[in-house]
KEKOL-176133 format. One record per residue (C-alpha): x, y, z; residue number from 0; residue in one letter. Coordinates in Angstrom, 2 decimals, always signed. Layout:
BEGIN
+---------+---------+---------+-----+---+
:    east :   north :      up :   k : r :
+---------+---------+---------+-----+---+
:       X :       Y :       Z : NUM : A :
...
+---------+---------+---------+-----+---+
END
This chain:
BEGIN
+---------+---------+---------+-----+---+
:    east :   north :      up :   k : r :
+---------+---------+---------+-----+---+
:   +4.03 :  -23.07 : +109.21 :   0 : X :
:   +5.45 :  -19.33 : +109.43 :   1 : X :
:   +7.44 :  -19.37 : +106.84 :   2 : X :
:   +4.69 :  -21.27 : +104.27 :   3 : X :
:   +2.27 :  -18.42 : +105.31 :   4 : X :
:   +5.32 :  -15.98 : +104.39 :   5 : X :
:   +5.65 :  -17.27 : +101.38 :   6 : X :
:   +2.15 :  -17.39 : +100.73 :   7 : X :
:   +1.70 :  -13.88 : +101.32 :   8 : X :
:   +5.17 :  -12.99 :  +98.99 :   9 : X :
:   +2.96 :  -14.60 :  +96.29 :  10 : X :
:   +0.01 :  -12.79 :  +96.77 :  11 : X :
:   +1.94 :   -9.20 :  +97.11 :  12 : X :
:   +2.66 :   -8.31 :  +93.68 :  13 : X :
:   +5.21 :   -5.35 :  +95.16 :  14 : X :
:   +7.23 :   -7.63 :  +97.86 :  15 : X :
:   +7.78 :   -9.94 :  +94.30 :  16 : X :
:   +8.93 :   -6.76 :  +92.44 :  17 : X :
:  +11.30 :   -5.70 :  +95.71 :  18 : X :
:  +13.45 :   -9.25 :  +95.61 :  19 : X :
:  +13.96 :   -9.29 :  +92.06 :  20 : X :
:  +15.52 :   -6.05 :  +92.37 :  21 : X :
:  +17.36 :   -6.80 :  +95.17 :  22 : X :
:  +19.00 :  -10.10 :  +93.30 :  23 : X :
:  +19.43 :   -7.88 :  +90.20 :  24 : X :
:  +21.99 :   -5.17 :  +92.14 :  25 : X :
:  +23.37 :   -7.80 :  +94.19 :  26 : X :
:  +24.40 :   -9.27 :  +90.41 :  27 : X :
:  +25.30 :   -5.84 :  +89.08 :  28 : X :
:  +28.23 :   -5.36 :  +91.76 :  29 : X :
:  +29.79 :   -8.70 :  +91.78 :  30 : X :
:  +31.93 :   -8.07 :  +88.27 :  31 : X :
:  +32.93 :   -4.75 :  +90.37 :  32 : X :
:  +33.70 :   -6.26 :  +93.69 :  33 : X :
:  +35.21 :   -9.33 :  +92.55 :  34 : X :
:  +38.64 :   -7.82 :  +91.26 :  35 : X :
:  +39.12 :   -5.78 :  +94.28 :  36 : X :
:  +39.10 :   -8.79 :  +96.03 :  37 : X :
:  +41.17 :  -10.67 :  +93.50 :  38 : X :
:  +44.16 :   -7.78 :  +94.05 :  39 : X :
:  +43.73 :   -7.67 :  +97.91 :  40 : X :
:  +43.65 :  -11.92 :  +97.75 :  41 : X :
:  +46.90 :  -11.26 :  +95.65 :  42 : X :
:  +50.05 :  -13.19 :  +96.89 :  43 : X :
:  +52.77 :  -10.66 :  +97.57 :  44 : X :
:  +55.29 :  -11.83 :  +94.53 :  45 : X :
:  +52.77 :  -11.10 :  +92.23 :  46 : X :
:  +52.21 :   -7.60 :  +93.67 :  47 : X :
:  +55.93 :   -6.96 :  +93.67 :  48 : X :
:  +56.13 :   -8.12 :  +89.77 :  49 : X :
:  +53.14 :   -6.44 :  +88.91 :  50 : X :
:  +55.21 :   -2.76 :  +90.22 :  51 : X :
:  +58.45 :   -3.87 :  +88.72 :  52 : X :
:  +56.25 :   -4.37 :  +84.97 :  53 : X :
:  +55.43 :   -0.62 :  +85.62 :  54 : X :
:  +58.25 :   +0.70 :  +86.69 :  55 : X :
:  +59.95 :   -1.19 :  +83.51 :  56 : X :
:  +57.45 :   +0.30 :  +81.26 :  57 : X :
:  +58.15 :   +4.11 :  +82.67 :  58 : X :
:  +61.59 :   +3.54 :  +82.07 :  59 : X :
:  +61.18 :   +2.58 :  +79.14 :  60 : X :
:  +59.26 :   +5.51 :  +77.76 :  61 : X :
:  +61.47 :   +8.25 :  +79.89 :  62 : X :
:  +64.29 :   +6.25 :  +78.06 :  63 : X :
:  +62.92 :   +6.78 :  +74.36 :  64 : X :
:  +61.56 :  +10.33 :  +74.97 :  65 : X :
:  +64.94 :  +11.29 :  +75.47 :  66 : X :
:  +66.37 :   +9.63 :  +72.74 :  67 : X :
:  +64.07 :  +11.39 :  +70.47 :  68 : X :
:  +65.01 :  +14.46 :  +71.62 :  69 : X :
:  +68.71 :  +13.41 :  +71.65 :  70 : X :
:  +67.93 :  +12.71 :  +67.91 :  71 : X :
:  +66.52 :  +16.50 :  +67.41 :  72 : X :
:  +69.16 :  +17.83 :  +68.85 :  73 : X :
:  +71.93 :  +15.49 :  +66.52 :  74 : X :
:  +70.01 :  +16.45 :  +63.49 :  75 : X :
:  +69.68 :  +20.10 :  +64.41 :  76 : X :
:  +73.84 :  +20.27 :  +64.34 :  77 : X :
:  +73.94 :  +18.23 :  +61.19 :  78 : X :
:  +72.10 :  +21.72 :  +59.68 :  79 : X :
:  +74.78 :  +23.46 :  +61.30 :  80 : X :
:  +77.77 :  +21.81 :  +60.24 :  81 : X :
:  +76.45 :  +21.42 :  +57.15 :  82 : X :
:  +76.31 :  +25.23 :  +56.78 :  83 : X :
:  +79.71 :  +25.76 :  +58.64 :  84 : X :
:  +81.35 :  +23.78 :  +55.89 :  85 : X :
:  +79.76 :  +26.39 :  +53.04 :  86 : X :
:  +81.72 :  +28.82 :  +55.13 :  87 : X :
:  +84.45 :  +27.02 :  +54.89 :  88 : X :
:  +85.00 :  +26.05 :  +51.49 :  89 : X :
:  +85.00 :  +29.89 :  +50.51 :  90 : X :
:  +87.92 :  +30.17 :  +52.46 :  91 : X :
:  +90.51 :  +30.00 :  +50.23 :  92 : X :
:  +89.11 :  +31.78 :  +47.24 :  93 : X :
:  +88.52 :  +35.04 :  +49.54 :  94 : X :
:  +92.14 :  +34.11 :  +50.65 :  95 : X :
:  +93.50 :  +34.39 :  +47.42 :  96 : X :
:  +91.18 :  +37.55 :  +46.65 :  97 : X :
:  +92.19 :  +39.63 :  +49.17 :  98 : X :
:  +96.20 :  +38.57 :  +48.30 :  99 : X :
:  +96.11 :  +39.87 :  +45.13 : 100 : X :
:  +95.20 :  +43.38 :  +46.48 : 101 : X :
:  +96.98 :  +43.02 :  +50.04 : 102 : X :
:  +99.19 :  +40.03 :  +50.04 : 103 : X :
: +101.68 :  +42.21 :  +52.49 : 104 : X :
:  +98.86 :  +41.23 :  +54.94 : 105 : X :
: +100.27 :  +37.78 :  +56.06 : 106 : X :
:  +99.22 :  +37.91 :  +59.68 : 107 : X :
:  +95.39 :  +38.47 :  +58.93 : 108 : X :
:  +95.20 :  +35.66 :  +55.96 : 109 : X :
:  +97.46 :  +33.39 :  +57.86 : 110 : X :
:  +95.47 :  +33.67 :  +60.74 : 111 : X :
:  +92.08 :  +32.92 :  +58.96 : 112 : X :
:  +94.22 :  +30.21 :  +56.83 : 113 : X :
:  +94.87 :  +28.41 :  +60.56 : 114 : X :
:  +91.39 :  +28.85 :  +61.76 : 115 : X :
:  +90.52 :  +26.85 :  +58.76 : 116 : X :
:  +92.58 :  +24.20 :  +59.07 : 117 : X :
:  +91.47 :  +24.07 :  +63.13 : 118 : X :
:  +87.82 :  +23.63 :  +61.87 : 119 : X :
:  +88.49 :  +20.99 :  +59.58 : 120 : X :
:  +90.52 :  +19.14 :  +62.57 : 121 : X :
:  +88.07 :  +20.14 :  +65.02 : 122 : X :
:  +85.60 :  +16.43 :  +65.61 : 123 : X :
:  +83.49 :  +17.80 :  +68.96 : 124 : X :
:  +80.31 :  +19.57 :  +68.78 : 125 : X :
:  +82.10 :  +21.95 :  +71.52 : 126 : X :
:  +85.14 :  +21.81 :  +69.42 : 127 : X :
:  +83.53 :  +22.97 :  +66.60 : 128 : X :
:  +81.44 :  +25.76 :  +67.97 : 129 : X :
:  +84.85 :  +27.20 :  +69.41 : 130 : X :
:  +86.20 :  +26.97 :  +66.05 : 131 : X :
:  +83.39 :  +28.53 :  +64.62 : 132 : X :
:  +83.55 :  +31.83 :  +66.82 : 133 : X :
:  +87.35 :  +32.30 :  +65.36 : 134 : X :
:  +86.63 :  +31.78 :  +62.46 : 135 : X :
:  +83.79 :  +34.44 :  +62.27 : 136 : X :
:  +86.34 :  +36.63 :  +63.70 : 137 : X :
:  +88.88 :  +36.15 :  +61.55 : 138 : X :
:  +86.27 :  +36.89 :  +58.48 : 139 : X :
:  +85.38 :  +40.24 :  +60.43 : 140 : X :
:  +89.31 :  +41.15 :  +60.20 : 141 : X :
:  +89.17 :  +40.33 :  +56.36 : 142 : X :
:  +86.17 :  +42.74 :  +55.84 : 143 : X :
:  +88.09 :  +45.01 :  +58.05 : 144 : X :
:  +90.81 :  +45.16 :  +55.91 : 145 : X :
:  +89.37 :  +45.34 :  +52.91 : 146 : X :
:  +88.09 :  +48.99 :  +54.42 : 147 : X :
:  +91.92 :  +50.12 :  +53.64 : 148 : X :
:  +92.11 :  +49.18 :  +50.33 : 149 : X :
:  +89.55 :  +50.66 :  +48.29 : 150 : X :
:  +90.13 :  +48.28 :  +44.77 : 151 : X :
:  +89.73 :  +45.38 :  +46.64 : 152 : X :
:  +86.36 :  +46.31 :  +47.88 : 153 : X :
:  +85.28 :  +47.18 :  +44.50 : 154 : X :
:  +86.64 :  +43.79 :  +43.29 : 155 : X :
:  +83.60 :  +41.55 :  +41.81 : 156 : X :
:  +85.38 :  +38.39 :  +42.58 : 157 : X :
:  +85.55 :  +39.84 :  +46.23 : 158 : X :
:  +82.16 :  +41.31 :  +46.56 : 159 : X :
:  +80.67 :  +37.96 :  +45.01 : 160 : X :
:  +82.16 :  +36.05 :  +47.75 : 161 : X :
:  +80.85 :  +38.35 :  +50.62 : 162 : X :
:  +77.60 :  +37.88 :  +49.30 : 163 : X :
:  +77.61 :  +34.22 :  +49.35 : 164 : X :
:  +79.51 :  +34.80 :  +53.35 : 165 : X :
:  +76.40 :  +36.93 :  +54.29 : 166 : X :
:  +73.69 :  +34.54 :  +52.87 : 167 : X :
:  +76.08 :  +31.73 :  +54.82 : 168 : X :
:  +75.93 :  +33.88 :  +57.91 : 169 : X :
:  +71.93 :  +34.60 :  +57.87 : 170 : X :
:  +71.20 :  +30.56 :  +56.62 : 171 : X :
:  +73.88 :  +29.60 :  +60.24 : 172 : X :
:  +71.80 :  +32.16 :  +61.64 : 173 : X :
:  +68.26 :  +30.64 :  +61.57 : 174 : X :
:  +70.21 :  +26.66 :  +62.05 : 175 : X :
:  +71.40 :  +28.03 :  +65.07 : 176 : X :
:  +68.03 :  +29.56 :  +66.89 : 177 : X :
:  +66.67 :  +25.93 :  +66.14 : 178 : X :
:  +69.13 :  +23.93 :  +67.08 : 179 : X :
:  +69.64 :  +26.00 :  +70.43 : 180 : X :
:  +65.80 :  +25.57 :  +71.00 : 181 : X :
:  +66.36 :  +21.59 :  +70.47 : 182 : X :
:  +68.98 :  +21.69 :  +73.03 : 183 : X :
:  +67.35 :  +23.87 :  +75.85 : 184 : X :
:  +64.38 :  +21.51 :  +75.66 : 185 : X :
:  +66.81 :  +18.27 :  +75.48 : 186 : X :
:  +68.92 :  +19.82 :  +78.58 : 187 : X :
:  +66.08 :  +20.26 :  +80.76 : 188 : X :
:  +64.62 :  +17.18 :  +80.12 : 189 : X :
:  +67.50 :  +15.15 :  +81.16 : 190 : X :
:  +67.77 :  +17.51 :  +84.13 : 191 : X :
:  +63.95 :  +16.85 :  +85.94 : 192 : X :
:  +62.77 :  +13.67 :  +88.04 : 193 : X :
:  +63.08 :  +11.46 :  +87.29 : 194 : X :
:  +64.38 :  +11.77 :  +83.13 : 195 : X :
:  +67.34 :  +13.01 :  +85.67 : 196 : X :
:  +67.93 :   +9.24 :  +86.87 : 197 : X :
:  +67.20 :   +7.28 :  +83.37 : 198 : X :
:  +69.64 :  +10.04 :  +82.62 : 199 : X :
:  +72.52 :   +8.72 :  +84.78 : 200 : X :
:  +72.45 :   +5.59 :  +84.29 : 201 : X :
:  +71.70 :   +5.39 :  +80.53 : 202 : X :
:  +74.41 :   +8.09 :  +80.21 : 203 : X :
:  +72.66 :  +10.87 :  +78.43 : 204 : X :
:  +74.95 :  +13.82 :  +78.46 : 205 : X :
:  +74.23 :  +17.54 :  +78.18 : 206 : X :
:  +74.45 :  +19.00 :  +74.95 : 207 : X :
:  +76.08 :  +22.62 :  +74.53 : 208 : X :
:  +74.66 :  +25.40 :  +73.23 : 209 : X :
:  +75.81 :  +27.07 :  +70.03 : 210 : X :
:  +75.91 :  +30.79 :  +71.42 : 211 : X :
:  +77.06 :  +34.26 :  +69.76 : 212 : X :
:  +79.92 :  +36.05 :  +70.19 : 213 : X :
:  +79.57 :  +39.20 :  +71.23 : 214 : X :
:  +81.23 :  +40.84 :  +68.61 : 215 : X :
:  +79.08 :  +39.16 :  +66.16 : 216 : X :
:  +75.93 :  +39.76 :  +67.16 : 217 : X :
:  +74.50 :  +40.56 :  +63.32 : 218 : X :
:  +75.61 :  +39.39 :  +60.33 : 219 : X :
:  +77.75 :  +41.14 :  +58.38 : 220 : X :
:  +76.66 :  +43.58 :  +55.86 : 221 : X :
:  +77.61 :  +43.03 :  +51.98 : 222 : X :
:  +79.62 :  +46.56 :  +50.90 : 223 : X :
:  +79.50 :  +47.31 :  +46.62 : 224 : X :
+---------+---------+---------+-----+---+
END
């Protein structure tokens, strides 16, 4: 009989109606957010453990192709400069034969540049080539060192045509090689940090050098008329 008159009196209080349906209505409202908690506490442990391998897997993968991008940048970048190094290259012989017609008593200093040559052509390393590229810019400073001494073959078009085109070369390996260092510094450290450092190792992604200046060659060289 308690409970009818409860009821009863539920019925007749608009406000104790109004308080129950709002009660039912939150208890709805938190179910969809209660129910996976439960789900992932309720979770057998194999499917946690696969569940942390999937991530794991998927930050691999995307340490693993964020360094291979920047791998790329860094391949491409040195593509510029060996592009440029071979302009250098193929004036070689022309300012070879230049300068003999005007100081071909000069073997050491055109045989020399004549050997550096051929050792950049051979040369198949990034860090093979970047060594072969500091002799070689030394061995063109020698040339426009001797061509100080002999006063016709500074005043030679042929000569001063081809020290143009050396200094444009110079300025263009210039610019390819601020960019391509900046490609590799950001490449280098990357591969260097937890954890890229451990995708690293065992995907075998190496360190890539840097193209620096010699000391001596700190500007490039000036064009004489």
């Amino acid at each position: 009989m308690g409970q009818i008159s409860r009821l009863r009196q539920m019925i007749r209080n608009p406000t104790e109606q109004k308080t129950a349906a709002w009660k039912c209505a939150l208890l709805k409202s938190n179910l969809p957010s209660l129910i996976p908690v439960i789900n992932i506490f309720n979770m057998p442990t194999y499917l946690i453990a696969i569940s942390v391998l999937g991530l794991v897997v998927l930050i691999v993968i995307g340490l693993y192709n964020k360094m291979t991008r920047m791998r790329i940048l860094t391949q491409e970048a040195w593509s510029g400069i060996g592009a440029t190094l071979q302009q250098r290259l193929d004036l070689v012989p022309n300012l070879v034969e230049v300068v003999k017609g005007y100081a071909g008593h000069e073997n050491k200093t055109l045989t020399d540049v004549i050997k550096v040559r051929n050792e950049s052509i051979s040369a198949l390393t990034p860090e093979a080539q970047i060594e072969a590229a500091k002799h070689m810019q030394a061995a063109l400073m020698n040339v426009r060192a001797l061509s100080e001494q002999y006063p016709d073959l500074k005043a030679n078009m042929n000569f001063v045509r081809l020290q143009e085109e050396l200094a444009a070369i110079e300025e263009k390996l210039n610019q390819s090689r601020r960019y391509y260092n900046g490609t590799v510094r950001n490449y280098n450290q990357s591969i260097s940090v937890f954890p890229h450092n451990m995708v690293a190792s065992v995907f075998g992604f190496k360190a890539s050098p840097f193209f620096l200046e010699d000391a001596s060659a700190q500007t490039a060289p000036k064009v004489s008329f």
